[in-house]
VMD Tcl script that draws the C-alpha trace (Angstrom):
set ca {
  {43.87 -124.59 -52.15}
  {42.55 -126.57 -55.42}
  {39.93 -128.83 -55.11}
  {42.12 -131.40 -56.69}
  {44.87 -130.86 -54.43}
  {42.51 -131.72 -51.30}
  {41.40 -135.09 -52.33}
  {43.10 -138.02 -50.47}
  {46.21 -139.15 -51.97}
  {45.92 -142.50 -50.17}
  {42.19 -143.56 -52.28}
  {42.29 -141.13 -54.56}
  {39.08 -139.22 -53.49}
  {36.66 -141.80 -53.53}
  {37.08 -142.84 -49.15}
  {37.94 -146.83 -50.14}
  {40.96 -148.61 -49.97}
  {41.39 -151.87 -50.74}
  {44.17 -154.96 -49.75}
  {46.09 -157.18 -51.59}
  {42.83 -159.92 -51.67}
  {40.03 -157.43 -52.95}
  {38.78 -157.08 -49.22}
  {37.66 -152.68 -49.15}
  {37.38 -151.02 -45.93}
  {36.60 -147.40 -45.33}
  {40.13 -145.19 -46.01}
  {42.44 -144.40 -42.66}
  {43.96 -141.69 -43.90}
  {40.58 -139.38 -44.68}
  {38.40 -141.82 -42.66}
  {36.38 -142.37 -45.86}
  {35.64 -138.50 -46.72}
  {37.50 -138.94 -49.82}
  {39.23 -135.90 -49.10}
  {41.76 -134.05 -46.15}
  {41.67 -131.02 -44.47}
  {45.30 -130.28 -43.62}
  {45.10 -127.64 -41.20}
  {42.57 -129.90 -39.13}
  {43.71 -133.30 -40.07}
  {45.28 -135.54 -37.53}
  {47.91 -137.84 -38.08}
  {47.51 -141.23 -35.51}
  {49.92 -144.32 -35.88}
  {48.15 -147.47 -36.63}
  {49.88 -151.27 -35.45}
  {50.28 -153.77 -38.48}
  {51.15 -157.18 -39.08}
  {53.60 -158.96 -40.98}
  {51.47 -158.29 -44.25}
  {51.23 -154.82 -43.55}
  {47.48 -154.60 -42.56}
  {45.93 -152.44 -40.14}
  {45.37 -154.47 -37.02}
  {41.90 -152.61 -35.33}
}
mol new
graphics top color blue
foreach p $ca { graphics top sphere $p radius 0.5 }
foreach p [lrange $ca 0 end-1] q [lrange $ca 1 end] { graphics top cylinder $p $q radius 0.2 }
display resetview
């Protein structure tokens, strides 16, 4: 597999994501690696709100 091809689509490789108000927290997707494993990598479904953010 590319190196490019492993980085996180969701934050692009760099383990931040960030909501509609500037507010970063760490990436859900590849819990801030910046990149996913696929063959290892667990899917989990998270709960939301009515503005679509993670409720922890």
């Amino acid at each position: 597999m590319d190196v490019r091809d492993s980085h996180c689509k969701a934050c692009h490789g760099t383990g931040m994501l960030a909501d509609d108000e500037g507010w970063q927290y760490k990436c859900s997707v590849c819990r801030g690696a910046g990149f996913i494993n696929e063959e290892t990598s667990n899917a989990r479904i998270m709960e939301v709100d009515e503005n679509n953010r993670l409720l922890d």
